[in-house]
C-alpha positions as CSV (number, residue, x, y, z in Angstrom):
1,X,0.0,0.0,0.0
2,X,2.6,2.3,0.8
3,X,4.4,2.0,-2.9
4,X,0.8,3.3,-4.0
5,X,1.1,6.8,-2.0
6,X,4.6,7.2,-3.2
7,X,3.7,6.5,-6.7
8,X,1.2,9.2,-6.5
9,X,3.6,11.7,-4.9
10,X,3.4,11.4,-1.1
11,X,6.8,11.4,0.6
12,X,7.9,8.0,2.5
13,X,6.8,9.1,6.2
14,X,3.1,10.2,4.8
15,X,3.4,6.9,3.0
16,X,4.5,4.9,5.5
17,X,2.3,6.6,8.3
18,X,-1.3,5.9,6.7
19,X,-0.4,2.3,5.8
20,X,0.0,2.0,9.2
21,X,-3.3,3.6,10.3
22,X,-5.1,1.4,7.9
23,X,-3.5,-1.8,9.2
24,X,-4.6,-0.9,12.4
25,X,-8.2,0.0,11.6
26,X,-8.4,-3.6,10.1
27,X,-7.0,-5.3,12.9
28,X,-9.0,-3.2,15.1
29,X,-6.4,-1.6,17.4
30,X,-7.3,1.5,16.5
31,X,-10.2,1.9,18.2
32,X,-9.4,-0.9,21.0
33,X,-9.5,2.4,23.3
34,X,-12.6,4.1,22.1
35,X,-14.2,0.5,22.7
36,X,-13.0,0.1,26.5
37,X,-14.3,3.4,27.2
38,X,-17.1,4.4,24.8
39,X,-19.3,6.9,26.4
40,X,-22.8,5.4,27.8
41,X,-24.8,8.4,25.7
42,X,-23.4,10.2,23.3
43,X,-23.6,14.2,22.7
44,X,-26.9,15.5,21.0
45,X,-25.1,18.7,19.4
46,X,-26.0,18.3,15.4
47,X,-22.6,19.5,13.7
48,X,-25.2,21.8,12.2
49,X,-25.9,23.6,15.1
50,X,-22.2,23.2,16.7
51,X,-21.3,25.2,13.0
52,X,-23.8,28.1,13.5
53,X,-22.6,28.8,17.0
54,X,-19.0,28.6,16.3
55,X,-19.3,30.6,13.2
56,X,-20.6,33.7,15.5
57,X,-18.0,32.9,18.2
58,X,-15.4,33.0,15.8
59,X,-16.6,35.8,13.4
60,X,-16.7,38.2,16.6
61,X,-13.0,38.2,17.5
């Protein structure tokens, strides 16, 4: 996988890097954490409304 990124222009680290998050998304250690502690409930903030509040927070600096 990595010779694909580098044939397509990333640099060896990048390359090298995001092979190794895909490995571990398919053998599932990258979200052993997550699972051991997944939140009972999660948050009811729609991104739409997280995006409308923050776009007035950070439009009045």
């Amino acid at each position: 996988m990595s010779d694909a990124f580098i044939k397509i222009g990333a640099s060896d680290q990048i390359a090298k890097e995001f092979t190794e998050m895909n490995v571990a998304m398919h053998n599932g250690s990258l979200f052993e954490d997550y699972f051991r502690n997944r939140p009972d409930i999660l948050g009811r903030v729609k991104i739409k409304d997280f995006a409308a509040e923050f776009a007035i927070k950070y439009n009045e600096q």
